[in-house]
mmCIF file of the N, C-alpha and C atoms, coordinates in Angstrom:
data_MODEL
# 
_entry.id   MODEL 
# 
loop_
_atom_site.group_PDB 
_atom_site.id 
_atom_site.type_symbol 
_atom_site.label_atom_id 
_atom_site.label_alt_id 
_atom_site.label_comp_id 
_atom_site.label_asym_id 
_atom_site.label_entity_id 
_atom_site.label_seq_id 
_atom_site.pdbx_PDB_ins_code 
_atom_site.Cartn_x 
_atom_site.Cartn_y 
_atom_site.Cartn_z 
_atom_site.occupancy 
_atom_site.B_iso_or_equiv 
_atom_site.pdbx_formal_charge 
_atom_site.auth_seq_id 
_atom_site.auth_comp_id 
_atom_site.auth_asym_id 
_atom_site.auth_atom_id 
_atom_site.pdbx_PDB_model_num 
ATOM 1   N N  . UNK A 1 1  ? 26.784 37.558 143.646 1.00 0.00 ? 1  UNK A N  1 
ATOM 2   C CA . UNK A 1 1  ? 26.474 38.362 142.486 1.00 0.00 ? 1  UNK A CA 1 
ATOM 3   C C  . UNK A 1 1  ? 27.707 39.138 142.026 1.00 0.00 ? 1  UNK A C  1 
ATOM 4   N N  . UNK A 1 2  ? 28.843 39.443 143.006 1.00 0.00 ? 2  UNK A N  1 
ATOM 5   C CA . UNK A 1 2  ? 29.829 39.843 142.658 1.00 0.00 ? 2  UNK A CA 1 
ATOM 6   C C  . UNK A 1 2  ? 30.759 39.221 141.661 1.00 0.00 ? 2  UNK A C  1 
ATOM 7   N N  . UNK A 1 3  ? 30.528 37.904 141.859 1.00 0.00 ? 3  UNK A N  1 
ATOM 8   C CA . UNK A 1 3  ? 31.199 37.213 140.844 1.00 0.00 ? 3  UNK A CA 1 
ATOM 9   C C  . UNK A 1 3  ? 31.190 36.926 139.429 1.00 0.00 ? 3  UNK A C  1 
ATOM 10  N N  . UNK A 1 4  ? 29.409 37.327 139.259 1.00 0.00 ? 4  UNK A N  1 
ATOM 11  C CA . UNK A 1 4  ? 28.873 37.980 137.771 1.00 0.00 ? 4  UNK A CA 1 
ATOM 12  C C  . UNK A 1 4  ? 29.334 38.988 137.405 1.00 0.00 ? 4  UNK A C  1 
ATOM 13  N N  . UNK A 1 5  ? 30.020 39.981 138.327 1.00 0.00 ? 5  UNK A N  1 
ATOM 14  C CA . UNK A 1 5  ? 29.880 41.409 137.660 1.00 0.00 ? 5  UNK A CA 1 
ATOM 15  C C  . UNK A 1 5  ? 31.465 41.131 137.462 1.00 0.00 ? 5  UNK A C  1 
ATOM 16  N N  . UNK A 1 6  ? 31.985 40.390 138.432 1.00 0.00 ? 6  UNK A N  1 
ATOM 17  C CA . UNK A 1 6  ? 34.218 40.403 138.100 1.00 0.00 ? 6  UNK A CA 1 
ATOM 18  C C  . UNK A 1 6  ? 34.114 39.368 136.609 1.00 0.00 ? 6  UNK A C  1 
ATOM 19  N N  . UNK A 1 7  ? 32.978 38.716 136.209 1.00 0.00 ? 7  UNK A N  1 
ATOM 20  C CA . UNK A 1 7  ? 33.126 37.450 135.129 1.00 0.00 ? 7  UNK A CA 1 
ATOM 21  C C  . UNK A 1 7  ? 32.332 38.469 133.817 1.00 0.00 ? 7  UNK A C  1 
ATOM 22  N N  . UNK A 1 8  ? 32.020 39.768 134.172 1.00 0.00 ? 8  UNK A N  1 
ATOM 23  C CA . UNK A 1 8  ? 31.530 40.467 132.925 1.00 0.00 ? 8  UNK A CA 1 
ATOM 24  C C  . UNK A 1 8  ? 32.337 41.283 132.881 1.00 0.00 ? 8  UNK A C  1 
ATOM 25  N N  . UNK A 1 9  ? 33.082 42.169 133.857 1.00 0.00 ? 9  UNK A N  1 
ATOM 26  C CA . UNK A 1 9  ? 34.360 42.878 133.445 1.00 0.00 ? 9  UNK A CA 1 
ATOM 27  C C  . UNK A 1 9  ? 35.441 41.700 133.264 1.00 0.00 ? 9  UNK A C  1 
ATOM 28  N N  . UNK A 1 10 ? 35.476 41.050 133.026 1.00 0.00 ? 10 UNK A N  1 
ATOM 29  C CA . UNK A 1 10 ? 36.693 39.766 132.922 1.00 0.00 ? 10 UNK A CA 1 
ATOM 30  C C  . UNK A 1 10 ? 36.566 39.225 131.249 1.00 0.00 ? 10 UNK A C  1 
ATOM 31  N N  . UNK A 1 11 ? 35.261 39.102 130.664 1.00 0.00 ? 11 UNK A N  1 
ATOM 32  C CA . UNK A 1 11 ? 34.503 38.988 129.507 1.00 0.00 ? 11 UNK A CA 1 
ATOM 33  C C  . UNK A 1 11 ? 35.248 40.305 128.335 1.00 0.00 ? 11 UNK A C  1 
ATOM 34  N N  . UNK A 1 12 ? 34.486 41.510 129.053 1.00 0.00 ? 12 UNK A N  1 
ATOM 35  C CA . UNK A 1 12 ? 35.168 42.854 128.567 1.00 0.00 ? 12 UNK A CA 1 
ATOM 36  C C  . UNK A 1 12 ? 36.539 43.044 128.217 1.00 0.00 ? 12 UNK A C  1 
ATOM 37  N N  . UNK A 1 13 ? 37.502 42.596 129.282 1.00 0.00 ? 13 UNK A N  1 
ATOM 38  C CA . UNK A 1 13 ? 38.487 42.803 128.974 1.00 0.00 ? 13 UNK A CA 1 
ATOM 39  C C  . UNK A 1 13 ? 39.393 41.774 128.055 1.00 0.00 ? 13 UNK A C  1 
ATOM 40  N N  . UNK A 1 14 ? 38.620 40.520 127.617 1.00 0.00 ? 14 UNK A N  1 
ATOM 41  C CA . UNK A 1 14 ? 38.510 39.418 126.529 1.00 0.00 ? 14 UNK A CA 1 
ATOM 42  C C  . UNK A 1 14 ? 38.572 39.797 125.343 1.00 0.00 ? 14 UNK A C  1 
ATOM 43  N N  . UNK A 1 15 ? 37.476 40.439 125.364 1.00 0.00 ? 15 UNK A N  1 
ATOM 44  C CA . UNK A 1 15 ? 37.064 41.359 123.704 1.00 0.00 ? 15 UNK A CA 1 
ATOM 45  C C  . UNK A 1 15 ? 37.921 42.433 123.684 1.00 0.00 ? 15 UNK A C  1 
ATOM 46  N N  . UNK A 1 16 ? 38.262 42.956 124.750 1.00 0.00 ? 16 UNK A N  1 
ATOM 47  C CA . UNK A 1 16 ? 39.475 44.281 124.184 1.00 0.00 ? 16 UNK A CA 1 
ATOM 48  C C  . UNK A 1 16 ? 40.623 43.873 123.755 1.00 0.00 ? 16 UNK A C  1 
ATOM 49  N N  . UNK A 1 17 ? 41.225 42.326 124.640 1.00 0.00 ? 17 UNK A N  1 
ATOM 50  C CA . UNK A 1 17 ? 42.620 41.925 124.097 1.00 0.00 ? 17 UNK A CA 1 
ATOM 51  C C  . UNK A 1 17 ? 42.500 41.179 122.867 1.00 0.00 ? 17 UNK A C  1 
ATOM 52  N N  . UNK A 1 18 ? 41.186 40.619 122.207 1.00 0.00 ? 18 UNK A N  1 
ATOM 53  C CA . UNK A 1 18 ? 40.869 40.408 120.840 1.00 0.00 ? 18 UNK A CA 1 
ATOM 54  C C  . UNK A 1 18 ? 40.565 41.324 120.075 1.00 0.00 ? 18 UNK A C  1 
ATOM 55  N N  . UNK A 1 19 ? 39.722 42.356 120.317 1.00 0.00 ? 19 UNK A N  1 
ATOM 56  C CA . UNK A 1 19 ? 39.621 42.770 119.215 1.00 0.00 ? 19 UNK A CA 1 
ATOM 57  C C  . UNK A 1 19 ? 40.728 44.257 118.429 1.00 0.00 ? 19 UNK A C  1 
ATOM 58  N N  . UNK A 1 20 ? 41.653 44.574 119.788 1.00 0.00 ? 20 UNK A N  1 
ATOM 59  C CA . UNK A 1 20 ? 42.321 45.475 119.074 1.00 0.00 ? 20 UNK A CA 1 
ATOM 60  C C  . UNK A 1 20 ? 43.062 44.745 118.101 1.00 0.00 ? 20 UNK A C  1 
ATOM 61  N N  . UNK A 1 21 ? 43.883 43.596 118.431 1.00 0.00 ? 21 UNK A N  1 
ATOM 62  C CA . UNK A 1 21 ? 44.661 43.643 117.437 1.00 0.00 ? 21 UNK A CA 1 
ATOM 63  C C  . UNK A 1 21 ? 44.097 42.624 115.812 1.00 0.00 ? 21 UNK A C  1 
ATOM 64  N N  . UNK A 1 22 ? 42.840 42.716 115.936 1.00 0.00 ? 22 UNK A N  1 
ATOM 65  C CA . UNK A 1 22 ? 41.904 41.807 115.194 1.00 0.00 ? 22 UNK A CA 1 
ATOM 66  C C  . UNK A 1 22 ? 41.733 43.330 114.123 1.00 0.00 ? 22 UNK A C  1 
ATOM 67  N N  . UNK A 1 23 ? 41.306 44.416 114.868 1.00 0.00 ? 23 UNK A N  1 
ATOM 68  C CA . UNK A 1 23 ? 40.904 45.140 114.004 1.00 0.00 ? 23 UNK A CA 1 
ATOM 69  C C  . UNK A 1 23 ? 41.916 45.762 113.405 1.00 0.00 ? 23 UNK A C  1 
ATOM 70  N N  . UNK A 1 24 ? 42.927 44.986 113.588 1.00 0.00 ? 24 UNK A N  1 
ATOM 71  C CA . UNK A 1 24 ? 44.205 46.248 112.138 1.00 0.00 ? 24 UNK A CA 1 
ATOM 72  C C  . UNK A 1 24 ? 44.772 44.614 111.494 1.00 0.00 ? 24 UNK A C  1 
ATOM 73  N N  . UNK A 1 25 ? 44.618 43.873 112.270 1.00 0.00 ? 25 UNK A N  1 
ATOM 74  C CA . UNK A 1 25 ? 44.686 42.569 110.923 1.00 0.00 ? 25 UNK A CA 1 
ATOM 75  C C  . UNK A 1 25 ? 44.138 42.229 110.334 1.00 0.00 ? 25 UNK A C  1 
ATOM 76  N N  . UNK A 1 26 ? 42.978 42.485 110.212 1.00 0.00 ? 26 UNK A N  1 
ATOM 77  C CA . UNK A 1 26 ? 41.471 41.233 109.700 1.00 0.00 ? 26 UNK A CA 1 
ATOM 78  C C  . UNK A 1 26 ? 41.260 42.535 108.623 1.00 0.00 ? 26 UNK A C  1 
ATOM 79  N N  . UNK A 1 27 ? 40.411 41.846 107.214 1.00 0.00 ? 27 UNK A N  1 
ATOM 80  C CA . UNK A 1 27 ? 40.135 42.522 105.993 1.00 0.00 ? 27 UNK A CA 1 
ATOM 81  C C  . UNK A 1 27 ? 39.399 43.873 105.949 1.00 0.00 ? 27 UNK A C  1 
ATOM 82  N N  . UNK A 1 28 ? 39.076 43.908 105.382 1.00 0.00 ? 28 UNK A N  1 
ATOM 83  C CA . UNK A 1 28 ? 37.963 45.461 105.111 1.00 0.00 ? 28 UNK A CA 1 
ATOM 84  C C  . UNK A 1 28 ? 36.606 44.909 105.925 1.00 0.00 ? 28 UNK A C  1 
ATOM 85  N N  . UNK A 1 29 ? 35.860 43.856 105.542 1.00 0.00 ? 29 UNK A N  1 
ATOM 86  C CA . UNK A 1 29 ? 34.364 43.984 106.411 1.00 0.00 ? 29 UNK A CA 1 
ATOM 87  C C  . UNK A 1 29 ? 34.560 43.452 107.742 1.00 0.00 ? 29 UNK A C  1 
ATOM 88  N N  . UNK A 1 30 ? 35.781 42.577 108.232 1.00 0.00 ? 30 UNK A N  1 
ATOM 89  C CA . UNK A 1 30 ? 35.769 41.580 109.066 1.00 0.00 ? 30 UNK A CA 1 
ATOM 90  C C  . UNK A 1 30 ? 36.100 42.565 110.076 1.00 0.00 ? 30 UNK A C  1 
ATOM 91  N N  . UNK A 1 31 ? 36.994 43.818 109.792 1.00 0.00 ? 31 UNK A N  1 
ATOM 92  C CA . UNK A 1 31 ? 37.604 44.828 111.219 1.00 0.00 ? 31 UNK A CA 1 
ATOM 93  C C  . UNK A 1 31 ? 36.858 45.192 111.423 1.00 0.00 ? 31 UNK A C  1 
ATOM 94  N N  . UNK A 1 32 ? 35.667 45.821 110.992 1.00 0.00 ? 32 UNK A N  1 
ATOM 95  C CA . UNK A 1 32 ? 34.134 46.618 111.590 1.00 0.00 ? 32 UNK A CA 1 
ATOM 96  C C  . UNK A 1 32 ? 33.710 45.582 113.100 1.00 0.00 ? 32 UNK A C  1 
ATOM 97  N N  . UNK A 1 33 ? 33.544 44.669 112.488 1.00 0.00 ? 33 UNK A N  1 
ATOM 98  C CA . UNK A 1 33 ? 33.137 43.539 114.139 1.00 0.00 ? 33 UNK A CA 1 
ATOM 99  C C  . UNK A 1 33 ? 34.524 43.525 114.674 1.00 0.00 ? 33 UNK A C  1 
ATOM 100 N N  . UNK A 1 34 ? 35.440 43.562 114.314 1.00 0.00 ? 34 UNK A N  1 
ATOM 101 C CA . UNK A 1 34 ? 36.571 43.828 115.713 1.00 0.00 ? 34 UNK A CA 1 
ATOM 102 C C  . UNK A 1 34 ? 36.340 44.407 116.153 1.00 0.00 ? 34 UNK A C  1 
ATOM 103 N N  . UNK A 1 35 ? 36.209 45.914 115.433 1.00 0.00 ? 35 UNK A N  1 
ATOM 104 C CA . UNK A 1 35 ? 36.329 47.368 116.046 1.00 0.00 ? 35 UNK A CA 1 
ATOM 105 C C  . UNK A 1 35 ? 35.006 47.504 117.198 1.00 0.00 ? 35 UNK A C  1 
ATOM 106 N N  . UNK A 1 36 ? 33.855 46.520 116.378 1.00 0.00 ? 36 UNK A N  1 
ATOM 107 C CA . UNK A 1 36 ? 32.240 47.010 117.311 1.00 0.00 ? 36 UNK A CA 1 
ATOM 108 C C  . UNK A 1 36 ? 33.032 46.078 118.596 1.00 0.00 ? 36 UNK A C  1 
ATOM 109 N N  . UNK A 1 37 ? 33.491 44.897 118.591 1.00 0.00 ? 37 UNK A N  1 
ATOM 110 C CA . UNK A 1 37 ? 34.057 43.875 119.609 1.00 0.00 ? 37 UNK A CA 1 
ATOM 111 C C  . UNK A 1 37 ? 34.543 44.475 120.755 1.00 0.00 ? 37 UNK A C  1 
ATOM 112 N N  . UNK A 1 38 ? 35.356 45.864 120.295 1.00 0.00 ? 38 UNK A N  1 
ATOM 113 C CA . UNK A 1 38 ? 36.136 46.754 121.309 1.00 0.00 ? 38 UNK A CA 1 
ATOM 114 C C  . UNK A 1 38 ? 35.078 47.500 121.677 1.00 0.00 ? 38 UNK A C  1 
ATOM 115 N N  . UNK A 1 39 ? 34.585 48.081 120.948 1.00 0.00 ? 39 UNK A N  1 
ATOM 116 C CA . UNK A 1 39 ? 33.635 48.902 121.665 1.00 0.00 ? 39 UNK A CA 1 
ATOM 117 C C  . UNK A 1 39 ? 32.589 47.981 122.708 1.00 0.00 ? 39 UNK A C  1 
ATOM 118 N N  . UNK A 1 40 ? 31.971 47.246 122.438 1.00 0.00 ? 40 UNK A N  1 
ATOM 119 C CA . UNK A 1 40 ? 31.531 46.181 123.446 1.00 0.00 ? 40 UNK A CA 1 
ATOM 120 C C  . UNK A 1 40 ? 32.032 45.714 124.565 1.00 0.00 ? 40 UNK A C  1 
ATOM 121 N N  . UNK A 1 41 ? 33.606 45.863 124.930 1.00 0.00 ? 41 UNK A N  1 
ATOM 122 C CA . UNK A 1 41 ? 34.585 45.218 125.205 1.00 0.00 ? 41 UNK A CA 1 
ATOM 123 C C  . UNK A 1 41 ? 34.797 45.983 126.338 1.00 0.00 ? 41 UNK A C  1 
ATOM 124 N N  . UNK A 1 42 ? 35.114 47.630 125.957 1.00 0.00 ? 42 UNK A N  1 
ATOM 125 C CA . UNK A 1 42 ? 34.844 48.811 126.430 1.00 0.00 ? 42 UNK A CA 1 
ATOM 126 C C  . UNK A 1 42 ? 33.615 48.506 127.489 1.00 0.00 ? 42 UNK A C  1 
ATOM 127 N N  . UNK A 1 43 ? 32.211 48.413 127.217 1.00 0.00 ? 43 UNK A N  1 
ATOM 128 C CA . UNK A 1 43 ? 31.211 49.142 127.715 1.00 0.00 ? 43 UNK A CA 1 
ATOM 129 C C  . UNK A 1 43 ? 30.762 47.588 128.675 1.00 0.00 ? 43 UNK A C  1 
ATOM 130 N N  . UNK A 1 44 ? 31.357 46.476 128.719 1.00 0.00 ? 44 UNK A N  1 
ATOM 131 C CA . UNK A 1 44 ? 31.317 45.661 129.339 1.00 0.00 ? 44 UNK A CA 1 
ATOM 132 C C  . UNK A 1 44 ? 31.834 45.617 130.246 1.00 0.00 ? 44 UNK A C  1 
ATOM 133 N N  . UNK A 1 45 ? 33.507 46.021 130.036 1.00 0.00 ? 45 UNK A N  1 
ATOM 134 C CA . UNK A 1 45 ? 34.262 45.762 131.438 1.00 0.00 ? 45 UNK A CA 1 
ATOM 135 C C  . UNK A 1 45 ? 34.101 47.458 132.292 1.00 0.00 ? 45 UNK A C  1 
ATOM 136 N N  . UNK A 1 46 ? 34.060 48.529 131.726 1.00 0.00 ? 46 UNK A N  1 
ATOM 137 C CA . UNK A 1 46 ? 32.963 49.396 132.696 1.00 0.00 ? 46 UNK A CA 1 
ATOM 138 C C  . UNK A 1 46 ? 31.951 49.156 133.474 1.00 0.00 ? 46 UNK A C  1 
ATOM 139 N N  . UNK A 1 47 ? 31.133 48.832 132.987 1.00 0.00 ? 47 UNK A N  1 
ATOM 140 C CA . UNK A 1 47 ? 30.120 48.035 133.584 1.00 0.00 ? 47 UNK A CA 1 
ATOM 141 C C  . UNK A 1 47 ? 29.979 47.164 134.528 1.00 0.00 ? 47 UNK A C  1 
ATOM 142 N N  . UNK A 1 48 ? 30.527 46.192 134.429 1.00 0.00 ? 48 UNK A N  1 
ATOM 143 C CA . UNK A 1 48 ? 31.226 45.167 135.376 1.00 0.00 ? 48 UNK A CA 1 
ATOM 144 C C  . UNK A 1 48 ? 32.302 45.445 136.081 1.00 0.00 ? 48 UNK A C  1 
ATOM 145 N N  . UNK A 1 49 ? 33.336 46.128 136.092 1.00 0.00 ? 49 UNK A N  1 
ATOM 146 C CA . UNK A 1 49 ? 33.684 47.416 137.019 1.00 0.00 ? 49 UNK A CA 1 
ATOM 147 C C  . UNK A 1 49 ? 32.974 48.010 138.171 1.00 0.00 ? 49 UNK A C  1 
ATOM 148 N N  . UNK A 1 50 ? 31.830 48.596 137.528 1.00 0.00 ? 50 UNK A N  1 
ATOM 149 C CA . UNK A 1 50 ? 31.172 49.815 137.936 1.00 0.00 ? 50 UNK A CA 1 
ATOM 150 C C  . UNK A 1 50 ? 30.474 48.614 139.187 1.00 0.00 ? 50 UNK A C  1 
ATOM 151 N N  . UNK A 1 51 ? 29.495 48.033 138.895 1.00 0.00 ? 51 UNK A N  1 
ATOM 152 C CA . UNK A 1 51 ? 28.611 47.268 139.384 1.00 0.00 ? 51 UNK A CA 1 
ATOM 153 C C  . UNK A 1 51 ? 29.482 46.126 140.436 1.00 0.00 ? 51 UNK A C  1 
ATOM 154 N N  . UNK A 1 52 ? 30.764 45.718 140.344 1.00 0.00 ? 52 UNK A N  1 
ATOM 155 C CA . UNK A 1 52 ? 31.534 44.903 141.194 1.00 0.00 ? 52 UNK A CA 1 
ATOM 156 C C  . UNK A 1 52 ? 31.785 45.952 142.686 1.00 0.00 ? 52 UNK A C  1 
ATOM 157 N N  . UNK A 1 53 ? 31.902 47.038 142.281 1.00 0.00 ? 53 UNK A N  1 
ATOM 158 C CA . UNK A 1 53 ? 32.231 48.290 143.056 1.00 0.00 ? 53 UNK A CA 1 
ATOM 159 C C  . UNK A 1 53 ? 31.148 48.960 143.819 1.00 0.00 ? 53 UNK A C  1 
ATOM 160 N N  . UNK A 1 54 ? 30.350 48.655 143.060 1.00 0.00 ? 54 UNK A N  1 
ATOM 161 C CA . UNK A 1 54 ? 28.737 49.351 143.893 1.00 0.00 ? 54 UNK A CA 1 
ATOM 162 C C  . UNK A 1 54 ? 27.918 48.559 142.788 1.00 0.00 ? 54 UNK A C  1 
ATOM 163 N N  . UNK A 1 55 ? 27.477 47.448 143.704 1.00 0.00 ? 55 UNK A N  1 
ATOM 164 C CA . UNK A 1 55 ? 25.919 46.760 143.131 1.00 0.00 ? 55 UNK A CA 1 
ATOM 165 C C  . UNK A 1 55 ? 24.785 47.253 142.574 1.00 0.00 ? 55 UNK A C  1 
ATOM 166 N N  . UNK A 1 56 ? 24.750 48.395 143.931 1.00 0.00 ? 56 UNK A N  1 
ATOM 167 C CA . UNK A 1 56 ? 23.153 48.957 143.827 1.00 0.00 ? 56 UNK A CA 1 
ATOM 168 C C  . UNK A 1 56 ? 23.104 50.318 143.346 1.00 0.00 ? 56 UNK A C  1 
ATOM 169 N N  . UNK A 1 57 ? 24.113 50.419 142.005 1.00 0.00 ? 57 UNK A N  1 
ATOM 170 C CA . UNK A 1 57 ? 23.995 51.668 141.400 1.00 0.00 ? 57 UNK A CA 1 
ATOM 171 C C  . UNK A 1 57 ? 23.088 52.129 140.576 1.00 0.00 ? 57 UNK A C  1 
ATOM 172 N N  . UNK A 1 58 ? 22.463 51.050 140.137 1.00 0.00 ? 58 UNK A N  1 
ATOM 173 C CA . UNK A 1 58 ? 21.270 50.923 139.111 1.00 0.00 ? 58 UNK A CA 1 
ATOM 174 C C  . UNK A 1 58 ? 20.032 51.468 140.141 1.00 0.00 ? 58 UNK A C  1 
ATOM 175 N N  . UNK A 1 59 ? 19.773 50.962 141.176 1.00 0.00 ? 59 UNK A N  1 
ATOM 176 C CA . UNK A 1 59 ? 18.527 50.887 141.851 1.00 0.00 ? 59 UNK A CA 1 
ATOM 177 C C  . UNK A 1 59 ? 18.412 52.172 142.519 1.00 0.00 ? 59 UNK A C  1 
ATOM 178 N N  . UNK A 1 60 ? 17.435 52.590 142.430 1.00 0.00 ? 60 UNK A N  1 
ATOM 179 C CA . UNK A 1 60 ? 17.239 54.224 142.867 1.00 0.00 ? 60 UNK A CA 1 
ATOM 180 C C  . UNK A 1 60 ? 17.857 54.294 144.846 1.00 0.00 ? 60 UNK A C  1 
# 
C-alpha cells in the first residue's frame, strides 16, 4: 500500500512540475486549470507524503 501512497505523492509532484510553468504560459481561461492543477498537485503530494509516512493516520 506504500507504493500507492509514493505513486500519489509522485502524481502530485507531476502536476506541480506542469502546472507552474503552464500557468504563466497558457491564455487567460486555460491558466485557471494550471493554477487549480497546482493546487491539486499541492494537496496530492502532501497527502501521499503524509500517508507513505504513517498509513494509519486517517484511522482513529
Amino acid at each position: 500500500m506504500v507504493m500507492v501512497y509514493l505513486a500519489l505523492a509522485l502524481c502530485g509532484v507531476a502536476l506541480l512540475g506542469w502546472g507552474l510553468p503552464a500557468a504563466h504560459r497558457l491564455r487567460s481561461p486555460l491558466d485557471v486549470a494550471a493554477a487549480a492543477a497546482v493546487l491539486l498537485g499541492v494537496v496530492l503530494a502532501l497527502l501521499g507524503a503524509l500517508l507513505s509516512v504513517a498509513p494509519n493516520f486517517f484511522q482513529g
